[in-house]
C-alpha positions as CSV (number, residue, x, y, z in Angstrom):
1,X,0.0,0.0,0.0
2,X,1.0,3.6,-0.9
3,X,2.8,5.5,2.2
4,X,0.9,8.5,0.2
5,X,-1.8,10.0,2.2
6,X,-4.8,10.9,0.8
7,X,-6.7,14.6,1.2
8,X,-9.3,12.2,3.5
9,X,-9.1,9.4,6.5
10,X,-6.5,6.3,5.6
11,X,-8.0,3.1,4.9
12,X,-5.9,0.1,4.9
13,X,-9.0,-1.9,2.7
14,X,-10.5,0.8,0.5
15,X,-7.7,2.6,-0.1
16,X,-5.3,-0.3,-0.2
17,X,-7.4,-3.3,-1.5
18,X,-5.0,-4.8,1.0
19,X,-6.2,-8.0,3.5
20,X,-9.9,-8.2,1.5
21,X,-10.5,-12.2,1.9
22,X,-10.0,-12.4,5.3
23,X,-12.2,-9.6,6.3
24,X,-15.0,-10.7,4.1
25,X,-14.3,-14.7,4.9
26,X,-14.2,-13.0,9.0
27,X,-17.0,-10.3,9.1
28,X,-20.5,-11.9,8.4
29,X,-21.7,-10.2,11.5
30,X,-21.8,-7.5,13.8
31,X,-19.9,-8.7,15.7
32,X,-17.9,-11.4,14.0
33,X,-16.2,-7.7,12.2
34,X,-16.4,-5.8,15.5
35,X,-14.0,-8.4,17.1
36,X,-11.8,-9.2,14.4
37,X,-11.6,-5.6,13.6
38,X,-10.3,-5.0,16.7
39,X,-8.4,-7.7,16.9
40,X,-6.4,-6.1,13.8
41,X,-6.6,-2.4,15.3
42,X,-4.8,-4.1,18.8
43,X,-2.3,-6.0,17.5
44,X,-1.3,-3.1,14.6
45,X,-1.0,-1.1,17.3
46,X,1.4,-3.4,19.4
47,X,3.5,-3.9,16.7
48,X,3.7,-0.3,16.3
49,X,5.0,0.4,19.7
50,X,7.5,-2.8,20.1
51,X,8.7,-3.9,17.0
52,X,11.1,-0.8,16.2
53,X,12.3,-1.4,20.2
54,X,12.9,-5.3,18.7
55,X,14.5,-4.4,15.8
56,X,17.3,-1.8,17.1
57,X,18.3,-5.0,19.9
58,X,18.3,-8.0,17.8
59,X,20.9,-8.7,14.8
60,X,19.6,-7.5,11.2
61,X,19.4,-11.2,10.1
62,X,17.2,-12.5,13.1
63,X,14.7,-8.9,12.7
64,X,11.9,-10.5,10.0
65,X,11.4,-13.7,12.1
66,X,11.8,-11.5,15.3
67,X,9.0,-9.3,14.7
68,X,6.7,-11.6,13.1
69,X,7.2,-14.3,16.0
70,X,6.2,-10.9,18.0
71,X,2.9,-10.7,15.9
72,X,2.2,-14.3,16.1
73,X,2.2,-13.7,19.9
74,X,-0.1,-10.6,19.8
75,X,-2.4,-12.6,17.5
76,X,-2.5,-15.8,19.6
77,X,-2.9,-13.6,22.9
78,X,-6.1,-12.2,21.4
79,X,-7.7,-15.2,20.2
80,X,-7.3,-16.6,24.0
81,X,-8.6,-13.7,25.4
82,X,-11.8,-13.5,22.7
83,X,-12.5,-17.1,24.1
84,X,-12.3,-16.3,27.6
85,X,-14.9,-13.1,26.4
86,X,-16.9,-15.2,24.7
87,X,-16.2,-19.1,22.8
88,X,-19.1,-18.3,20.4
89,X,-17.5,-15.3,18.7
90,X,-14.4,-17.2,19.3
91,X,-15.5,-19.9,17.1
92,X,-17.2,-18.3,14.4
93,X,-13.7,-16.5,14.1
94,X,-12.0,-19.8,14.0
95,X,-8.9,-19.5,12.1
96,X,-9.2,-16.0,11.3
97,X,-8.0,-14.7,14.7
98,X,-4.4,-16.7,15.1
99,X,-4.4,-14.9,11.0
100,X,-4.3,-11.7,12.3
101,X,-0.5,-12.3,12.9
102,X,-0.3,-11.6,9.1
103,X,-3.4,-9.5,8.1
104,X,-2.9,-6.7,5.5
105,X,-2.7,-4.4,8.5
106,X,-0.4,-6.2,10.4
107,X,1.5,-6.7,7.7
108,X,1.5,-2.8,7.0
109,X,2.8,-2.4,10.4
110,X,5.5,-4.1,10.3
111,X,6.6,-2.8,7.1
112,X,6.6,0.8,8.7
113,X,8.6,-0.6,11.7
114,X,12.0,-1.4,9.4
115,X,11.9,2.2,9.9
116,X,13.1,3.1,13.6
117,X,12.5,6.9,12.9
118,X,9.7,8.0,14.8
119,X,8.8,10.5,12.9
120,X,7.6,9.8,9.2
121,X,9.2,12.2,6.3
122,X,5.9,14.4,6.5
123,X,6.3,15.3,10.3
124,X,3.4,13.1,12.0
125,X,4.7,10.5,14.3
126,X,4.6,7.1,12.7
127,X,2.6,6.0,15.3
128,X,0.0,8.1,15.3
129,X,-0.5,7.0,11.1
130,X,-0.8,3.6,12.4
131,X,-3.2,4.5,15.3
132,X,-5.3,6.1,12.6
133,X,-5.4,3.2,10.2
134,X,-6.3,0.8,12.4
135,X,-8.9,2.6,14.0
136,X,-10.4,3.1,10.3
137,X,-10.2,-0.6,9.8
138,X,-12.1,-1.5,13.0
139,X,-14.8,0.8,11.7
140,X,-14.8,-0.4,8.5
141,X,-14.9,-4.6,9.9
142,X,-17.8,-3.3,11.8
143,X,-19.7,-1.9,9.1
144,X,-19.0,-4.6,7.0
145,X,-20.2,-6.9,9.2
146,X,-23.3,-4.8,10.6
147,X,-24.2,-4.4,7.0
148,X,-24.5,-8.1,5.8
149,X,-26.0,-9.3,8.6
150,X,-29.1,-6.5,8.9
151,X,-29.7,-6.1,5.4
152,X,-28.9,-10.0,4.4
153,X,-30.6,-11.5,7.1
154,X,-32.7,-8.6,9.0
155,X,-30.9,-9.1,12.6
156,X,-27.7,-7.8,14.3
157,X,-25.1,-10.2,16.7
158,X,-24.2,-7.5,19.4
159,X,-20.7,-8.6,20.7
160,X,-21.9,-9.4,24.2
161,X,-20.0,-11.8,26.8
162,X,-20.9,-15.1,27.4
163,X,-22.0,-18.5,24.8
164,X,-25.2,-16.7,23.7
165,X,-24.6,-12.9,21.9
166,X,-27.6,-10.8,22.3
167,X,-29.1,-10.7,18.8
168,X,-31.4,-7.8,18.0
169,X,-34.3,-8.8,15.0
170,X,-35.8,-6.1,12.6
171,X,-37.1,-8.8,10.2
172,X,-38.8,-11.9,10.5
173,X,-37.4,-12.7,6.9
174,X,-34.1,-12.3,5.5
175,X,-34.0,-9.4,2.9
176,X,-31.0,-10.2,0.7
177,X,-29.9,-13.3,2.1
178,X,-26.8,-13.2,-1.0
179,X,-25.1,-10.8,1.5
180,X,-24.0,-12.7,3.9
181,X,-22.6,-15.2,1.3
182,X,-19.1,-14.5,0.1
183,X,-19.7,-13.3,-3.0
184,X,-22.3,-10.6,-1.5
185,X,-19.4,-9.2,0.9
186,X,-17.2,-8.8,-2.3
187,X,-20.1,-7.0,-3.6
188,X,-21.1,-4.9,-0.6
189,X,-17.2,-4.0,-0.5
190,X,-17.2,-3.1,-4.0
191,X,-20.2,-0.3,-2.9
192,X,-18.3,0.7,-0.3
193,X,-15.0,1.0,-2.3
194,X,-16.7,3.2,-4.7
195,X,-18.2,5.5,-2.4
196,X,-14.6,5.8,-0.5
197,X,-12.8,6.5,-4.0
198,X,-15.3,9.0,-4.7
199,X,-15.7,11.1,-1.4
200,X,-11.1,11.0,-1.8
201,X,-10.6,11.7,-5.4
202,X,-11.5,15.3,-5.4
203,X,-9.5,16.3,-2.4
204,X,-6.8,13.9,-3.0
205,X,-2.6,14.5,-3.7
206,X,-2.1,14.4,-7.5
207,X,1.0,13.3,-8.6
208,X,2.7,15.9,-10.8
């Protein structure tokens, strides 16, 4: 993904295109995407914070394995404490939260650590960029997820504690049931990436 900024709010997926199967494949609910959204946000954020610290005390040769052993840790200390909060979200994540080691976001992450300036070439602290990316791909997880599951099947999952997630109903039928499918995310996405591309295109950096 670009380290150009946009004139609008980063988005590691719309922007990017970066991590879009997982996120579809994780987000069929409220709060399947609230969780793993989070999940991504948290652990971006960790690596943020201790991977240049890694990197400056381990040999240049061990660094890559180094920091993504440090991911895989984040991403495994998550997934134990969303089963302790609540082994039905847990397991409708399945696989996807132990992945987060080596989502799009995390990924971007650590590419921005090999840099051990804290401040990026346009002044903002390098942290802050990543605070603001992940908390744009929480939101967008979210609404991903909120999205297929009200308007394909006319509910929302609240992520609530415990083996049973409150669920709130608005319809007694599903409305477009294709939605939650994965081809529906790919299409809601495809909405959503048009409407982001749009709202950033006039207020955007043009390359000379």
């Amino acid at each position: 993904m670009s380290e150009l900024r946009e004139g609008f709010v980063p988005n590691p997926i719309l922007a990017g295109l970066v991590g879009i199967c997982p996120l579809i494949a994780a987000s069929r609910t409220l709060a399947e995407g609230a969780v793993y959204g989070l999940g991504a946000a948290l652990i971006a954020l960790g690596l943020g914070a201790l991977a240049p610290p890694a990197r400056s005390a381990i040999p240049e040769r061990l660094q890559a394995p180094a920091t993504l052993a440090l991911s895989a840790a984040l991403a495994l200390s998550y997934a134990f404490c969303v089963k302790a909060y609540s082994s039905t979200i847990a397991s409708s994540l399945w696989l996807y939260l132990p992945l987060l080691a080596v989502s799009g976001l995390s990924l971007s992450t650590l590419r921005r650590s090999a840099n051990l300036e804290r401040i990026g070439p346009d002044g903002r602290s390098r942290l802050a960029d990543i605070a603001l990316e992940a908390l744009m791909f929480l939101i967008l997880a979210a609404v991903v997820g909120s999205l297929r599951e009200l308007l394909g099947l006319g509910v929302l999952t609240l992520p609530t504690p415990g083996i049973s997630p409150q669920r709130l109903v608005f319809s007694d039928f599903p409305p477009l049931r294709i939605l939650v499918s994965p081809a529906g995310g790919f299409i809601l996405l495809g909405f959503l990436v048009a409407a982001y591309s749009a709202i950033v295109k006039p207020g955007g950096r043009r390359n000379p």
